[in-house]
C-alpha positions in Angstrom: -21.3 -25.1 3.2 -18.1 -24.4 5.6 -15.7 -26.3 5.3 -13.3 -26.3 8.2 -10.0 -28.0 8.0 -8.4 -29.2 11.0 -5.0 -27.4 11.9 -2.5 -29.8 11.5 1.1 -29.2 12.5 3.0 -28.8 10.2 7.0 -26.9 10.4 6.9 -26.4 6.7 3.8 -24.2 7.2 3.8 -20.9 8.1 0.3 -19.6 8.2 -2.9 -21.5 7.6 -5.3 -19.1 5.5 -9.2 -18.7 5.4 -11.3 -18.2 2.5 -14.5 -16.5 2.7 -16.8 -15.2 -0.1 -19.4 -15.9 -1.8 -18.1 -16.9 -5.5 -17.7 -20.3 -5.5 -15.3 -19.7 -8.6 -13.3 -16.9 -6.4 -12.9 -19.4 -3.4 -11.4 -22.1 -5.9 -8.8 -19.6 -7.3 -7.2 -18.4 -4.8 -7.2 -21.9 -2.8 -5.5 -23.1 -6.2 -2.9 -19.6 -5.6 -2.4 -21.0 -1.9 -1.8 -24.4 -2.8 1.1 -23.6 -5.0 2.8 -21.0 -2.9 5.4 -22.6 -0.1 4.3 -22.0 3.3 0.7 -21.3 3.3 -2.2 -24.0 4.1 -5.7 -23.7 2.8 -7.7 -23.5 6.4 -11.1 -23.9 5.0 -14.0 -22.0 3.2 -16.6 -20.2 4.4 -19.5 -18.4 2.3 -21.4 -16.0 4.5 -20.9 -14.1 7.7 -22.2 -17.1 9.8 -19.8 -19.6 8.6 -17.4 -17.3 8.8 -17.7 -17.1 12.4 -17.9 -21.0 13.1 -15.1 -21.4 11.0 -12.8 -18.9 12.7 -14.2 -20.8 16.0 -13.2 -24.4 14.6 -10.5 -23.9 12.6 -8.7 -20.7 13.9 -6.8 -19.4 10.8 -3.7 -17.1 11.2 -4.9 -15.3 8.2 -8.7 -14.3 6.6 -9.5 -13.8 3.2 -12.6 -12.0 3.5 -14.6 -11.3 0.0 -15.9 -7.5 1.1 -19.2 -7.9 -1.3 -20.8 -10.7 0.4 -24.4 -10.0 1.1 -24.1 -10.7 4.9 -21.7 -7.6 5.3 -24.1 -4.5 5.0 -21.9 -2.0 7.2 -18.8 -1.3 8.9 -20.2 -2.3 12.0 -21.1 -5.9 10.4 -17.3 -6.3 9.7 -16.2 -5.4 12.7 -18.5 -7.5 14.9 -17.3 -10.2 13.0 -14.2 -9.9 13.6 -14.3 -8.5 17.3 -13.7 -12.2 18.6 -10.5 -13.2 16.9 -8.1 -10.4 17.6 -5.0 -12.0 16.8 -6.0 -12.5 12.7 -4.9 -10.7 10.5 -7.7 -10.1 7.3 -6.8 -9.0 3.9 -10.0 -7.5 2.3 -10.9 -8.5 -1.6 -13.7 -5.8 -3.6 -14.8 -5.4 -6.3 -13.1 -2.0 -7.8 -16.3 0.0 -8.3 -17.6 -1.1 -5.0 -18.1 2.5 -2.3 -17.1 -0.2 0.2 -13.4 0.0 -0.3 -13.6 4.0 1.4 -15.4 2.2 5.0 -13.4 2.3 8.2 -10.8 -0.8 8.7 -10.4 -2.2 11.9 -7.3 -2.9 13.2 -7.2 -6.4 11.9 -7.5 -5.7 8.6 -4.1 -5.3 7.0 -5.1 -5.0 3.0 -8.2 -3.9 0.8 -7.3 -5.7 -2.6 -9.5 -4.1 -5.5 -10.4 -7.4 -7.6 -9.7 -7.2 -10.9 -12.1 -7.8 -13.9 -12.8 -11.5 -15.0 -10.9 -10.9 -18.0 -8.0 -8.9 -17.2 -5.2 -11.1 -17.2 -2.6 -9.1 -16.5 -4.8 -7.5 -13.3 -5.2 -11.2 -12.0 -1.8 -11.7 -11.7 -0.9 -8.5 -10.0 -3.8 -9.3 -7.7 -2.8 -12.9 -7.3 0.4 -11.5 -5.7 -0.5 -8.8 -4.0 -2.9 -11.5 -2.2 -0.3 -13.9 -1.8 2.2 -11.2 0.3 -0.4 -9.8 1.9 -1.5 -13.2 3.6 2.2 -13.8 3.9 3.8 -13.6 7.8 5.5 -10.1 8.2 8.9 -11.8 8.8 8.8 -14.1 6.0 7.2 -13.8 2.3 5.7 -17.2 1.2 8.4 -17.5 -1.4 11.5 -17.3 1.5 12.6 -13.9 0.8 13.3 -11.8 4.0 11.3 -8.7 4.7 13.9 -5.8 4.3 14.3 -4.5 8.1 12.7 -1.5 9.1 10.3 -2.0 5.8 8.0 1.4 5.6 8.4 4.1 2.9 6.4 7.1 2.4 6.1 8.3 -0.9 5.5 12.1 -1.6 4.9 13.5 -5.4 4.1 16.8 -6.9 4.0 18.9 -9.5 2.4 22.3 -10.2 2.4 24.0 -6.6 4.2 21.0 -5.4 7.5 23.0 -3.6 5.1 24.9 -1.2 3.2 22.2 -0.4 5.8 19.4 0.0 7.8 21.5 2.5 4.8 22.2 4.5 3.8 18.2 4.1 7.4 17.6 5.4 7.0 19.8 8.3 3.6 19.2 9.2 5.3 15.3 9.8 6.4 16.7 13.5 8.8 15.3 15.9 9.7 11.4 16.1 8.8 11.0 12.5 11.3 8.3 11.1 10.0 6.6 8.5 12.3 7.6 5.4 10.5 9.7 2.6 10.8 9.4 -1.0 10.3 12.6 -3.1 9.1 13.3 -6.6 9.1 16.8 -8.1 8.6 17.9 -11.5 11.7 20.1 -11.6 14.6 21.2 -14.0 18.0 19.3 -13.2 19.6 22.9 -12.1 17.2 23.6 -9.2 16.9 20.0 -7.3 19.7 20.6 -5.6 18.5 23.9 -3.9 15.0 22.5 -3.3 16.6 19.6 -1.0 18.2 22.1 0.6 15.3 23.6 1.5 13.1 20.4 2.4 15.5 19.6 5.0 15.2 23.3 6.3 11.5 23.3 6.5 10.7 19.3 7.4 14.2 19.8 10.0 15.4 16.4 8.9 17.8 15.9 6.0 17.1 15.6 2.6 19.4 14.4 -0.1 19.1 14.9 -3.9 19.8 10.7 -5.1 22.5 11.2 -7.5 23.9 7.5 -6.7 22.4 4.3 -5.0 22.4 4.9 -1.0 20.8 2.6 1.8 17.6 4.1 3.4 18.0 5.6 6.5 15.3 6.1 9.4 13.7 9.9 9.0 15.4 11.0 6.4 14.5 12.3 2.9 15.4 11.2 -0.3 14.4 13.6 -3.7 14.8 12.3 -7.6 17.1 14.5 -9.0 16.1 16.6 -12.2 16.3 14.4 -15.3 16.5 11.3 -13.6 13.9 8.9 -12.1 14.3 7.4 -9.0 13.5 3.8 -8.2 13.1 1.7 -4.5 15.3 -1.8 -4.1 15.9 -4.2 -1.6 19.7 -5.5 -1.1 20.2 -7.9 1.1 17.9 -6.8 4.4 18.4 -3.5 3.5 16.0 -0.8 1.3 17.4 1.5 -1.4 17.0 4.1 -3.5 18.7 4.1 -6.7 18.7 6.9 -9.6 17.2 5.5 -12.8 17.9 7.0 -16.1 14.6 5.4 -17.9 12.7 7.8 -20.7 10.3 9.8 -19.7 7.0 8.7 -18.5 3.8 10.9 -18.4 6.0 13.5 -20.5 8.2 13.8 -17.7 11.0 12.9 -16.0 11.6 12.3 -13.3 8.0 10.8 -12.7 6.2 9.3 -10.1 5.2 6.2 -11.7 8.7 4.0 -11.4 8.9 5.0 -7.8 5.6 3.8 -7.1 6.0 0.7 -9.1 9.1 -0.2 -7.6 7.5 0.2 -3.9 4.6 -2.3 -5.2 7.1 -5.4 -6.4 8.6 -5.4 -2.9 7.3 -6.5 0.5 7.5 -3.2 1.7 4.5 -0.8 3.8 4.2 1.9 1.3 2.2 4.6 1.6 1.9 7.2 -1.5 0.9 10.9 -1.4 -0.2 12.9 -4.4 0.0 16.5 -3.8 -0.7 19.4 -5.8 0.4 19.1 -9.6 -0.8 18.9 -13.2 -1.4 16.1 -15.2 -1.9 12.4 -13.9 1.6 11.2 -13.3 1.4 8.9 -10.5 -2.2 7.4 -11.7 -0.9 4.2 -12.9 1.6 3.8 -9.8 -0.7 4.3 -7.0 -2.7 1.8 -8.9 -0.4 -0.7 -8.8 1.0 0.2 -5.4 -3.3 -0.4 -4.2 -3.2 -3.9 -6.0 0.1 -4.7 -3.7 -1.4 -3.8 -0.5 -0.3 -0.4 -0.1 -2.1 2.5 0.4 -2.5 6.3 -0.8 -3.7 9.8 0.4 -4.8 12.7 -2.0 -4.1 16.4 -1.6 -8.1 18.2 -2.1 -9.1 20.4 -4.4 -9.6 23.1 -2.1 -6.3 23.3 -1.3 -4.3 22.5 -4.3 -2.8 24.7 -7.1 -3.8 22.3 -10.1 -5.8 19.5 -8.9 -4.3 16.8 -11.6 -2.3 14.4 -10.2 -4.5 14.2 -6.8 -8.2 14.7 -8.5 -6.5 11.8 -11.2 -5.9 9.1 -8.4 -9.4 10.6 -5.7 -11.6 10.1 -9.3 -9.9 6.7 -9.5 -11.2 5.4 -6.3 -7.4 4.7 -5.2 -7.1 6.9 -2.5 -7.7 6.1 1.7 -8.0 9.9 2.3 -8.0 13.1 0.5 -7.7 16.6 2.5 -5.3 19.3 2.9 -1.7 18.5 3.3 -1.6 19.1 7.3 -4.5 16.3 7.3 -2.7 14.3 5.1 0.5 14.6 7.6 -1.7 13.6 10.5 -2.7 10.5 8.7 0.5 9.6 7.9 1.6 10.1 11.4 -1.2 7.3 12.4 -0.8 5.2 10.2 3.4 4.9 10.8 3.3 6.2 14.6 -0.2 4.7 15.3 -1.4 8.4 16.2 -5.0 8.5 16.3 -6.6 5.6 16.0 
């Protein structure tokens, strides 16, 4: 049964959210998760495709949180009829992690897939709980009154084995009017980071700096971990960082992957991760994370990498929108921060 709840005017409330799925236990969870965070109101339920639509009629939610497994959604084209007639929503997607669903075609409405997490994974209910919760969020304004950072996108670019070549012709596959700033992990010594900026911002023609002290992001440019040293994201004020961290190792090296992408999933910040060529699976537990926040990752292919680790580690995992070679994974990049393509 739907139940609707009237809008109600409200200053303290910044965006009414929908529920719809067909677990009567999921529905009551996150309506709970709502009710506690400042600034969002509990719309209604709905728990199939029909009452979604009447309840999108009668109630006309800002946000949708639409349970991807339902029954009543057999095909892209189910979800996107369903949505066709409120183009002004904005839908956050919940699956089930195993689910093939979570690799099907978004429409424009959608702005998260959230993998759910197992009944009895406590710590991946929380991270889902507020990846959920800042997803549903308005863009301007997390639900717990923190400021989106200005300018909030970050691509994310890692490598290992094979990872110089392909990282500078990632970077320069980007093209003209790319500015989205680009963070850079490369399993190198300490001694040759400094050269291989050099040469980034030669073959991507856009400056890269090796991050040997905290400095502010800066629209288009590059910014590479130096040897020995991770490298993490923060938000100051309105502003997005990149600070040197001298953490151990992780995944046996350092600098790795994982902190970066960790740091990119605890802010309110459109991340997008690639993994390119490289051995091992550093980066694995990142994207993860990064996935549970709302963000989203692209794989290099096996065809085209030098070890296929670190990319076949996250593509095996389910985690990734894309896999290809790096120019395709350039051109999806460029659509999903320029809007190229779609």
């Amino acid at each position: 049964m739907s139940g609707a709840a009237q809008p109600r005017p409200d200053p303290r409330v910044a965006a009414r959210v929908a529920i719809a799925s067909e677990s009567a236990v999921l529905r009551a969870q996150i309506a709970q998760w709502l009710g506690d965070a400042p600034g969002l109101q509990l719309a209604g339920y709905a728990a199939d495709a029909d009452q979604v639509r009447r309840l999108l009629a009668h109630a006309r939610p800002e946000r949708l949180v639409l349970d991807l497994d339902m029954a009543s959604l057999a095909s892209p084209a189910d979800l996107g009829r369903l949505l066709a007639g409120a183009p002004d929503l904005r839908v956050v997607l919940t699956v089930a992690d195993a689910s093939p669903r979570r690799g099907w075609p978004r429409p424009p409405a959608v702005g998260a897939c959230l993998a759910r997490p197992a009944p009895d994974d406590p710590a991946g209910l929380t991270l889902f709980r507020d990846a959920l919760l800042k997803a549903v969020a308005p863009a301007a304004e997390r639900a717990d009154g923190r400021h989106r950072p200005a300018g909030a996108g970050v691509l994310i670019v890692a490598a290992s084995t094979g990872g110089p070549q392909a990282i500078a012709e990632f970077l320069g596959a980007l093209g003209p009017g790319w500015r989205t700033p680009v963070l850079i992990v490369q399993h190198m010594p300490q001694h040759l980071t400094g050269v291989f900026a050099a040469q980034l911002s030669k073959a991507g023609g856009r400056p890269v700096a090796e991050v040997n002290a905290p400095v502010r992001l800066t629209p288009g440019r590059g910014y590479l971990a130096p040897g020995d040293r991770h490298i993490r994201l923060a938000a100051h004020g309105a502003d997005l960082w990149v600070e040197p961290d001298d953490g151990p190792e992780e995944n046996w090296c350092r600098p790795s992957a994982d902190p970066l992408l960790r740091s990119a999933a605890e802010l309110p910040v459109d991340a997008l991760a690639v993994i390119l060529t490289g051995m091992g699976h550093d980066g694995l537990e990142g994207c993860r994370r990064l996935r549970a926040a709302g963000g989203h990752v692209l794989a290099q292919d096996e065809a085209s990498s030098v070890v296929w680790g670190m990319p076949g580690a996250v593509a095996a995992a389910g985690l990734a929108d894309a896999v290809g070679p790096v120019v395709d994974l350039a051109r999806a990049a460029r659509a999903r921060f320029l809007g190229e393509g779609r």
